[in-house]
C-alpha positions in Angstrom: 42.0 40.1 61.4 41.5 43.3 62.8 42.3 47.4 62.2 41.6 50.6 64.1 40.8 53.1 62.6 41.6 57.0 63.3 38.6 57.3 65.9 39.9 54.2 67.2 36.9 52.3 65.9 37.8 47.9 65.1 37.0 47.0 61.6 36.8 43.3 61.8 37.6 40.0 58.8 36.2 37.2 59.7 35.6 33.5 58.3 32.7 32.7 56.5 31.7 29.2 56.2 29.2 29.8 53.8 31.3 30.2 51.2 32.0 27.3 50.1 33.2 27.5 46.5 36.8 28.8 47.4 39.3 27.8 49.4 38.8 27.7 53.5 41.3 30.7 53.9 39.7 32.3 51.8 36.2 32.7 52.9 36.2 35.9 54.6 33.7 39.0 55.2 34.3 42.2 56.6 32.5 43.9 59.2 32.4 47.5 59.9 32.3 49.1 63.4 29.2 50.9 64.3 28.5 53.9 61.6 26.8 56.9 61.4 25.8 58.5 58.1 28.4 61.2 57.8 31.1 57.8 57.8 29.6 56.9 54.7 33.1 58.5 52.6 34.9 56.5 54.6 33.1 52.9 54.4 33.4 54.0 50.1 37.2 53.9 50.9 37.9 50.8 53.0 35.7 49.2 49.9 38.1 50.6 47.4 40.9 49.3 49.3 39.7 46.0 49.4 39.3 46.0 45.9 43.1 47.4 44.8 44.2 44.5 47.8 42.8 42.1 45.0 39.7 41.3 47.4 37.0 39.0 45.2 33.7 38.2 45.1 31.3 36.1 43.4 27.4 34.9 43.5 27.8 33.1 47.1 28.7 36.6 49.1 26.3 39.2 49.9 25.6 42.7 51.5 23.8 42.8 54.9 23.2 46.5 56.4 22.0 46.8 60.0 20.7 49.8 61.5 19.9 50.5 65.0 16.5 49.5 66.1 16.6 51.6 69.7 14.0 54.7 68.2 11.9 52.0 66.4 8.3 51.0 68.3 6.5 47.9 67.3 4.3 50.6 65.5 7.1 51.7 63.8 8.4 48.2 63.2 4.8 47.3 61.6 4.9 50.6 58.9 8.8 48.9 58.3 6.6 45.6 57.3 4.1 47.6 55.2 5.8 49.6 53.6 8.2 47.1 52.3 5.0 44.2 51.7 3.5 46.8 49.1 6.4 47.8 47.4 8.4 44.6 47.4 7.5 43.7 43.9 9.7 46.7 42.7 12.5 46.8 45.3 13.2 42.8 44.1 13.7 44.1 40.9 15.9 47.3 41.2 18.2 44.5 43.3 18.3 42.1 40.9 18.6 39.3 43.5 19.1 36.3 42.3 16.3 33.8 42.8 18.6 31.2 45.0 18.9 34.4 47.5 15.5 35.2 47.0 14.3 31.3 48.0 16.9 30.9 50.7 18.2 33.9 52.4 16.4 36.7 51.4 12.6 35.9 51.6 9.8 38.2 51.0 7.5 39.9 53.6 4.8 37.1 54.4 1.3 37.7 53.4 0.6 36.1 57.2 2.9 38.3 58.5 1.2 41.0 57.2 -2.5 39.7 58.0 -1.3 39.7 61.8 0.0 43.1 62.2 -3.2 44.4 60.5 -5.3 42.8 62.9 -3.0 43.1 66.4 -1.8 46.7 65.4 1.1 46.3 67.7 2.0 49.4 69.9 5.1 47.8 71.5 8.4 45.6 70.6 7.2 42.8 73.1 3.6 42.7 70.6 5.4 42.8 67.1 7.8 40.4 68.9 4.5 37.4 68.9 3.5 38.2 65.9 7.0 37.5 64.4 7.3 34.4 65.5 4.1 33.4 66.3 4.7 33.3 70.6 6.7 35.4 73.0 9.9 34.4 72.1 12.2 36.0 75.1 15.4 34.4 74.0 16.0 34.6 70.0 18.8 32.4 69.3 21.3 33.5 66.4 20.0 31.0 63.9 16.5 31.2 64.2 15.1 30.1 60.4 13.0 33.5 60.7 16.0 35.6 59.7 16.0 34.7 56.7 13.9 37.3 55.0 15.1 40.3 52.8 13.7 42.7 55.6 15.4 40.3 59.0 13.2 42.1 62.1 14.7 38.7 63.8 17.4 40.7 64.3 15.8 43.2 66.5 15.7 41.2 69.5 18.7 39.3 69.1 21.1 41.9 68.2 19.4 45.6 68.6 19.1 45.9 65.2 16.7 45.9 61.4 18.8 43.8 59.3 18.4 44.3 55.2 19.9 41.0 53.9 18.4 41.7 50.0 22.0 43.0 48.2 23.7 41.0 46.0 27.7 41.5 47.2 29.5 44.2 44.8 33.0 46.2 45.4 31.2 49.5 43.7 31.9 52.0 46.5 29.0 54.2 44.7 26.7 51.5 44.6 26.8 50.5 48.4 26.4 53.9 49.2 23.2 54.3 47.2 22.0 50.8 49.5 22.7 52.5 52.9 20.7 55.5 51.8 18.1 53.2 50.5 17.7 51.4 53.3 17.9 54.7 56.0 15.4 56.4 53.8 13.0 53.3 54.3 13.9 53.4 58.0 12.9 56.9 58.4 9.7 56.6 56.8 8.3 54.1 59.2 9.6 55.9 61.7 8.2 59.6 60.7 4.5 58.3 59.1 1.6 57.7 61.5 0.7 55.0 59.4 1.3 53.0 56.2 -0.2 51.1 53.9 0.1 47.6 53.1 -1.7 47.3 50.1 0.5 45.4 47.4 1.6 47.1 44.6 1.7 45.1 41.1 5.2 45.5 39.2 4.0 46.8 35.6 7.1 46.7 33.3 5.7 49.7 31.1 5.7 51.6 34.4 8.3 50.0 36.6 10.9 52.7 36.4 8.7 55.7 36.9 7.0 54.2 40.1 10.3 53.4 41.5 11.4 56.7 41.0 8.1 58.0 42.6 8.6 55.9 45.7 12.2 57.2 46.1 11.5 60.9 46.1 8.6 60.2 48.3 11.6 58.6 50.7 13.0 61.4 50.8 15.7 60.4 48.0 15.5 64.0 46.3 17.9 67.0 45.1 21.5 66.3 44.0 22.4 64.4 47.1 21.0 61.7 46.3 21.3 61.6 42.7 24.1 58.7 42.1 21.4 56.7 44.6 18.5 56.9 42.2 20.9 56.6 39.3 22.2 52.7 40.5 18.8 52.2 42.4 17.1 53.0 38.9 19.7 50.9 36.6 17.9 47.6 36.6 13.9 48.7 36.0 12.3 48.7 32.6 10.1 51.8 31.3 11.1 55.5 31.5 12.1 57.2 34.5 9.8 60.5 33.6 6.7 58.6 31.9 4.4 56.1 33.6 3.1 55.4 30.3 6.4 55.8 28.3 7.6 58.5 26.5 4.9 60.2 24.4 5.4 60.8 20.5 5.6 64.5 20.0 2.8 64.6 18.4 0.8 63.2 21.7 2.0 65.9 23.7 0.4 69.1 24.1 1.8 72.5 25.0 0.3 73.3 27.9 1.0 69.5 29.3 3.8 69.7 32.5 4.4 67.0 35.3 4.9 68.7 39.0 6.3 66.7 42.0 5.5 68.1 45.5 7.4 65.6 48.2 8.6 66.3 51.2 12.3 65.2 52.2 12.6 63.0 55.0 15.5 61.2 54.7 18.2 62.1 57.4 15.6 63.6 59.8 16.0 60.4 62.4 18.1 61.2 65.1 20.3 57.6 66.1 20.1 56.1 63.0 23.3 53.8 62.6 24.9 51.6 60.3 
C-alpha cells in the first residue's frame, strides 16, 4: 500500500517476513518518506492514525530511524562510534531493549571496533569503510550480518544513511518523537565536536538517572523543547534525576549548597539532517 501526502511525499506499507507470530497479511511495517525535523507533528499523526485504524504490535516489531549520512566524514562517523561505545551502558537501559534484540538485532558497539578507529583515526568514508568490515568492501549487500548493531553504520554505504535499530516498537506518538530527537542530538554531536572520547562509562544504578540526564543536556536536549524527550528518555533509569548521589536528607544539606549546569545547545544546529 501506498499514500501521498499533501507535499506529495509516498508513505509506504510493506510485508514483513519477520514477523512471524501473526498471520502472513498481517505482517506489515510502515515507512515514511524522507523527513526533515519540522515534519516531526506530522509523523506523531500518521502514528495516531494507525493506532485508531486498530494497527498492533507486539515484542517481534521494532523502530529503525535513519538519518542522512551525506555531511558525516569518517571522522565524524568515528566520534558517532565513541560517543555511543562510552555511553552505551546507559542508552541500553533508558530503551529497555529486550535482550533477544539486544543478542540478535541490535548489538553493541564492538570493543574491536573501537580499538581500530583509535588506532587508524579515519579521515575519510572509504577509511571508516575497512575498518567496518575489516577490508574495502565497495559493494555492501543489503544483508550483510554487520548491520546488525544498535548503531547500523552498514547502512552508510549501502543506503546513504546511519541507521539506529535500538527501539523497541510503540504506537506513543510522544515517545517516538523523543527517539528522533535522541537520535539527531547524537548525530549532531559527532558531527559539531573535534573529537570524542571513547572511554566506557560504568552504569551505577544509584546514579544512572542523573548521568543520563547529564549526557542529554550536554546533547543539546535542554529548555522546554525538549522536555517530553527527557521525560520518556528518563522513564526507565533508577536514581534521581537531580542527585548523583540520591537525594540528600535535609539535614545533609547546607544553605549555601546549589547545583549549576553550563551546556551549550547543539541540537538542531546540523544543516541536512533527515529522517
Amino acid at each position: 500500500w501506498e499514500v501521498e501526502d499533501l507535499r506529495g511525499r509516498v508513505w509506504k506499507v510493506v510485508g514483513d517476513a519477520s514477523l512471524t507470530s501473526v498471520p502472513a497479511h498481517l505482517r506489515a511495517e510502515v515507512v515514511s518518506p524522507v523527513l526533515g525535523y519540522d515534519d516531526i507533528p506530522q509523523l506523531q499523526e500518521a502514528v495516531r492514525a494507525i493506532r485508531r485504524a486498530g494497527g498492533k504490535i507486539n515484542s517481534q516489531c521494532g523502530i529503525h530511524i535513519h538519518i542522512d549520512a551525506a555531511p558525516f566524514d569518517g571522522r565524524h562517523l568515528g566520534n558517532l562510534a565513541k560517543i555511543i561505545y562510552k555511553q552505551e551502558p546507559l542508552i541500553l537501559h533508558a530503551l529497555g531493549i529486550s535482550r533477544d534484540r539486544l543478542n540478535r538485532y541490535t548489538r553493541p558497539v564492538s570493543d574491536e571496533l573501537i580499538q581500530r578507529i583509535e588506532q587508524h583515526r579515519p579521515r575519510t568514508k572509504d577509511q571508516l569503510n575497512r575498518i567496518w568490515y575489516g577490508y574495502h568492501n565497495r559493494q555492501p549487500q543489503h544483508y550483510d550480518s554487520s548491520r546488525y548493531h544498535g548503531v547500523n553504520l552498514h547502512n552508510v554505504w549501502y543506503r546513504g544513511t546511519v541507521e539506529f535499530r535500538w527501539f523497541e516498537a510503540t504506537l506513543h506518538a510522544g515517545r517516538i518523537k523523543a527517539y528522533l530527537q535522541f537520535c539527531l542530538a547524537v548525530a549532531a554531536k559527532a558531527l559539531n565536536g573535534r573529537a570524542a572520547s571513547s572511554r566506557k562509562r560504568d552504569f551505577d544504578p544509584q546514579s544512572a538517572k542523573y548521568d543520563f540526564r547529564v549526557f542529554l543536556l550536554h546533547l543539546g536536549l535542554i529548555g522546554d523543547e525538549f522536555k517530553t524527550a527527557r521525560k520518556h528518555l528518563m522513564a526507565n533509569m533508577p536514581g534521581d534525576a537531580a542527585f548523583k548521589n540520591g537525594r540528600p536528607k535535609p539535614e545533609d544539606v547546607l544553605p549555601d549548597e546549589t547545583e549549576t549546569t553550563n551546556l551549550t545547545n547543539e541540537a538542531g544546529q546540523v544543516p541536512g539532517l533527515t529522517v
